[in-house]
N, C-alpha and C positions, 0 to 999 in steps of 0.2 A: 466627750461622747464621740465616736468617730464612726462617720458615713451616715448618722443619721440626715434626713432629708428635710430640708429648709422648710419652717413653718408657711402658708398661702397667704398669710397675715403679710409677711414684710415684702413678700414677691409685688401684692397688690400696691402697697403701698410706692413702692419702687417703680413700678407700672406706671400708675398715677403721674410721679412728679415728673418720670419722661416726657410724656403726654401734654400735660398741660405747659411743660415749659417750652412745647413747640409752638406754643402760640405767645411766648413771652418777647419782652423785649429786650435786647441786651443792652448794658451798664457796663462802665468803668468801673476798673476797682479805683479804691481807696488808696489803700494801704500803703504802707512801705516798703513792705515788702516782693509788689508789684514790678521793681527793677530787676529780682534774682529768679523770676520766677516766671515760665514759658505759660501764662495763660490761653488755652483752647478752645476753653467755651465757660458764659459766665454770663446764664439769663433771672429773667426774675419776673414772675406773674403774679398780678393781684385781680381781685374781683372782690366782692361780695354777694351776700343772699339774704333775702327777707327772713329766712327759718335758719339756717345754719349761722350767720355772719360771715365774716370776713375769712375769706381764702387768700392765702400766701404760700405759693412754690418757689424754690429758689434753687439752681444746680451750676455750681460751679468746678471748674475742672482743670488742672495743671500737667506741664508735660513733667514726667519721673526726672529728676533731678539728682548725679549719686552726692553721695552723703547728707541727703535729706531725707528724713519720714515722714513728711507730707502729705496727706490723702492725694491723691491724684481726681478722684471723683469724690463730689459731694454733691448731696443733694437733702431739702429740709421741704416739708409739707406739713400746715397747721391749717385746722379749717377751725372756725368759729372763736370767741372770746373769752377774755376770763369771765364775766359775767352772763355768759349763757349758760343753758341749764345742762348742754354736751361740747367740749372740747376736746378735737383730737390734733396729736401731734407725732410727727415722724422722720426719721432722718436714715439715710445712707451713706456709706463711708467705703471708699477702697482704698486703700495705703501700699504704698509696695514691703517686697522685705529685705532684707539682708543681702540678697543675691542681689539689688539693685543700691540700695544704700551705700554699700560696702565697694562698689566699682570704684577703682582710679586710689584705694586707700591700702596702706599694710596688713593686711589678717596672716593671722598663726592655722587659724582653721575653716574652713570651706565653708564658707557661707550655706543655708537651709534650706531660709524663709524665701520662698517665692513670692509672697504678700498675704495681704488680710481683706478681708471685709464685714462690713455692722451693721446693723440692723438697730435703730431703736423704736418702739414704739411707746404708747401714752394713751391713755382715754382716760377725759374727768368728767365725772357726773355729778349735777350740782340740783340742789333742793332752792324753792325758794327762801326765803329769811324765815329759820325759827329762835323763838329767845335770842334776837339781837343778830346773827351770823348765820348765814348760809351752813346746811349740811354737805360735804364733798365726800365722794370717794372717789382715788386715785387707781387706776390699772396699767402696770407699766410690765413690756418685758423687752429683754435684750438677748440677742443675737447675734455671736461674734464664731467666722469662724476663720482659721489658718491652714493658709498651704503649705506644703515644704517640699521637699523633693520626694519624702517616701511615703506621702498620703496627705492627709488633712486633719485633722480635729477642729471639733465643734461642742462651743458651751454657750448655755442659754442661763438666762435668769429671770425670774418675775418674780412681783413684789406687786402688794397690793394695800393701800393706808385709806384707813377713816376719820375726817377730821373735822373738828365743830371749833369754832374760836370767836370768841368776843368779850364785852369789855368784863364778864362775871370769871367766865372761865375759859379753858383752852385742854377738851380732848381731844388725844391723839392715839389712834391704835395700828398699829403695823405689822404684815405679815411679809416675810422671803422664803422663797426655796432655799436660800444660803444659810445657813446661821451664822449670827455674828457675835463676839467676844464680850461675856458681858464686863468684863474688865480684867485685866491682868492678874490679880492678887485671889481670882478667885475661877476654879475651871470648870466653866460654865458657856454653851454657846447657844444662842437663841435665837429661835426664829419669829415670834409671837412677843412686840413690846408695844404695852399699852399704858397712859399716862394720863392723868386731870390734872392739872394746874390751875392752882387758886390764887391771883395777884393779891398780895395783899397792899399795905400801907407803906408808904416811902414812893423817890420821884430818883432824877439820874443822879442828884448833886448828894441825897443822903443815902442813896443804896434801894434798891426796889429788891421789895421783900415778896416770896411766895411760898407755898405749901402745894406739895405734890404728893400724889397717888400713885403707885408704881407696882408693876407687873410683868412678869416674863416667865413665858413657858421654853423649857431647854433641854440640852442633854447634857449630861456630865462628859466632860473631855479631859480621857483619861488611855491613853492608845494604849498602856500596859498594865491594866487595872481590868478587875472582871469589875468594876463599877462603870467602865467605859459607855457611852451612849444609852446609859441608864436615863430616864428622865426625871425632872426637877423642875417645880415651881419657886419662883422669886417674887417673894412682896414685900413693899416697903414705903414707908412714909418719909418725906424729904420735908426742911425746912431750906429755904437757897437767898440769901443776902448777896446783893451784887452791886458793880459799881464800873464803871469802865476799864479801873486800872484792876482792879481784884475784886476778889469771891470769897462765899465762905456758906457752908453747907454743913447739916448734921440728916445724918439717915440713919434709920432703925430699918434692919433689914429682917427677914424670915426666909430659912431655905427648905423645901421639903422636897427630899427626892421620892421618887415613887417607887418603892424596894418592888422586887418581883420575889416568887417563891422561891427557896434555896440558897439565897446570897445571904451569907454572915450580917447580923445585926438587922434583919427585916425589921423589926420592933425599932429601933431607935427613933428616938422622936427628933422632932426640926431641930435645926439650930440659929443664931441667933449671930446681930448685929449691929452695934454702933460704932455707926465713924461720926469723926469730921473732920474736914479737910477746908484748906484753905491758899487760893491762889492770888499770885501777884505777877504783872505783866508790866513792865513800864520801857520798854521798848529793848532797850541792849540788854536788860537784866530779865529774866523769868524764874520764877521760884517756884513750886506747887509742896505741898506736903500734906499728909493725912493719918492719923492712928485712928485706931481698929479696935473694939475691944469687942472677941469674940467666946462663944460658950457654946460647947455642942456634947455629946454623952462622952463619957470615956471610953476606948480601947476596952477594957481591963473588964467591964460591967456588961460586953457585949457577948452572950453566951452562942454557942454552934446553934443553937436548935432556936437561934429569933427572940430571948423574951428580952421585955424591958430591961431597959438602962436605967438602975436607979439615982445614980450622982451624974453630975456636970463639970467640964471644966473650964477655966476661963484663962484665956491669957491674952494679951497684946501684939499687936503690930504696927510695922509702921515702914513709912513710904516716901521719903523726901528727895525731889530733884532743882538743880541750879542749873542754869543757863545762862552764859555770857555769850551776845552773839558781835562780831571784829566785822569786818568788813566782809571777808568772805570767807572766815570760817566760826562756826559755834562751837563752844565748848561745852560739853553737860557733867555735874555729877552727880553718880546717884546713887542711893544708901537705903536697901529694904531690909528691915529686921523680922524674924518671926515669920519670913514668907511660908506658906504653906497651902497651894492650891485648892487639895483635896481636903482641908481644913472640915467638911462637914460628911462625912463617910467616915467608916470607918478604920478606912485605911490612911487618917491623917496622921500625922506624929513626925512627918519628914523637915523640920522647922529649920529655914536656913538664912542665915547673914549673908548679906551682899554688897559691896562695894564694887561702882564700875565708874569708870571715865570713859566719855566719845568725843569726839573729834568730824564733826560733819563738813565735809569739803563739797557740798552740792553745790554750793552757791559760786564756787571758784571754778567748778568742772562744768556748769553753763557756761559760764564766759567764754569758752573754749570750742562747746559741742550747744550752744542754744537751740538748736532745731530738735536736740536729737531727749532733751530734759534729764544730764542722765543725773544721779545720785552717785556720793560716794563717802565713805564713813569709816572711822578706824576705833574700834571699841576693843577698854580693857578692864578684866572682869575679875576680880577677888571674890570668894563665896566659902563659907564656913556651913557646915551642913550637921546637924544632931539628929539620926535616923532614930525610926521606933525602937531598933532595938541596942538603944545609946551608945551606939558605936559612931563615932563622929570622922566626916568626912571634910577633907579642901579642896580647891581647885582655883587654878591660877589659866585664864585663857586670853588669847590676843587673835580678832576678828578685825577684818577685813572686807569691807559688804561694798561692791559696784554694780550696778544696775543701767542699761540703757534702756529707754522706752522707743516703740517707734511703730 
């Protein structure tokens, strides 16, 4: 969003921890990192209150350092306790950018970034103890924006969660302005996830077993699809067997998009869901794998003018990856059969084989650039593709993905 004007909310808060850290005391740092780094200012105020509790300001602040992404200013404000009935909490961040990092090093292209700055906030509202646990609700939103040489951008987020947990059950309901992914194998992204969880029997040494309740309102994510940003609800019952080194879960899922007037197949009824999947972690090795046995109308039974679908079809899939991690680089492979996103629309039928190999060098490209966190990865992709209209497709690709953060 560019040029919109900064929320009162984070200006206040920012106000605040100034203010009150004039009257702090300053502290040594710690760290070790204390030798590489020109600290300017680095106070810290505490107090407490009969009705709020405990107040904590803290603002510390570094001189720009190049080839470092470092916030240069920070500062964190938290008034009151986990166990009060209002908690709030806040932080500010300024970071330089690229035009300051990048001094004294080789660049191909002219640095941008003049820097950044963030904003976070937080408020929890807490009930006293019902049935065992406190009721919470959580309201958080975030504020980031970036300069560069030819303006600014600005993106916000808020997220809002309701949660009840003790020794019977554990709900949890979550709302974002973002949506998020409800899983690769299936194109769906959601804003609205809500859960019960029922522990049941077993301890850490045999597997702690539970049964879940599951929920999600979404849109279909389909950028070349007139099904695109259609809506769809997700429900599903989970069984989840767990144990420190591995897992293992079976879900019955339910998908119903919400047809609008005029889209081929309005009438189609839901479709349908059993996986189960199961994971192993034991430190150098990770395996995960999972099949799918899915059933939604046919193509073929879907008339122009909406009426019911009278047959079903059913077929499998399936999703297995390894992981050997060396010292500083992992290795993955991975094999989806039958993938097909749009698997519950009517414009499913795109069913493809995949073999891929990566190669993640993150861990070797820290050691290098630590300040700067970057990632780096070499993946290569075999895919065998059977279109609706069985005409079959290949493709052979080789990627290359580096990323710095700062």
């Amino acid at each position: 969003m560019m040029g919109s004007r900064l929320p009162p909310g984070p200006v206040i808060a920012v106000a605040t921890a100034v203010l009150l850290c004039a009257c702090a005391t300053p502290q040594q740092r710690d760290d070790a990192s204390a030798a590489s780094e020109l600290s300017f200012v680095e106070v810290r105020g505490q107090a407490r209150s009969p009705v709020l509790g405990a107040l904590d300001v803290k603002l510390d602040g570094t001189a720009p350092r190049p080839g470092s992404g470092n916030a240069l200013l920070r500062s964190n404000v938290s008034v009151g306790e986990r166990d009060r009935p209002v908690r709030y909490e806040a932080s500010y961040a300024v970071a330089p950018g690229d035009a300051i990092t990048k001094i004294g090093t080789n660049v191909t292209e002219t640095p941008k970034g003049l820097g950044r700055h963030r904003v976070d906030q937080r408020m929890t509202l807490q009930t006293p103890s019902f049935g065992g646990a406190p009721v919470a609700l959580g309201l958080s939103t975030e504020v980031e924006r970036r300069w560069t040489t030819t303006g600014y951008a600005q993106t916000q987020r808020e997220r809002a969660e309701l949660r009840w947990s003790s020794s019977l059950a554990h709900f949890n309901l979550q709302w974002s302005d973002t949506a998020t992914e409800l899983e690769p194998a299936t194109a769906l992204d959601c804003n609205v996830q809500g859960s019960v969880r029922v522990p049941l029997t077993g301890d850490e040494r045999s597997g702690r077993q539970s049964l879940s309740l599951l929920g999600h309102d979404c849109t279909i994510r389909a950028a070349n699809s007139r099904y695109g940003s259609l809506a769809a609800q997700n429900w599903g019952v989970a069984y989840a067997w767990e144990r420190p080194s591995q897992s293992s879960r079976i879900r019955v899922s339910k998908i119903n998009p919400v047809w609008r007037e005029g889209l081929d197949g309005a009438a189609i009824e839901s479709s349908y869901e059993l996986g189960v999947s199961h994971a192993i972690d034991s430190g150098d090795w990770k395996a995960k794998a999972r099949v799918a046995l899915r059933q939604a109308a046919t193509w073929d039974d879907v008339e122009r003018n909406g009426s019911q679908a009278n047959e079903r079809d059913s077929y499998w899939t399936t999703d297995t990856t390894l992981t050997r991690k060396l010292q500083y680089i992992a290795v993955s492979a991975i094999w989806v059969s039958g993938a097909d996103p749009l698997w519950f629309t009517p414009e499913r039928g795109d069913r493809r084989d995949h073999f891929g190999v990566e190669l993640d060098f993150s861990d070797w490209a820290r050691t290098w650039l630590p300040d700067l966190t970057p990632s780096m990865a070499m993946r290569w992709d075999w895919s065998h593709a059977r279109l609706r209209d069985n005409s079959v497709s290949r493709d052979n690709r080789l990627a290359v993905n580096m990323a710095v953060h700062w």
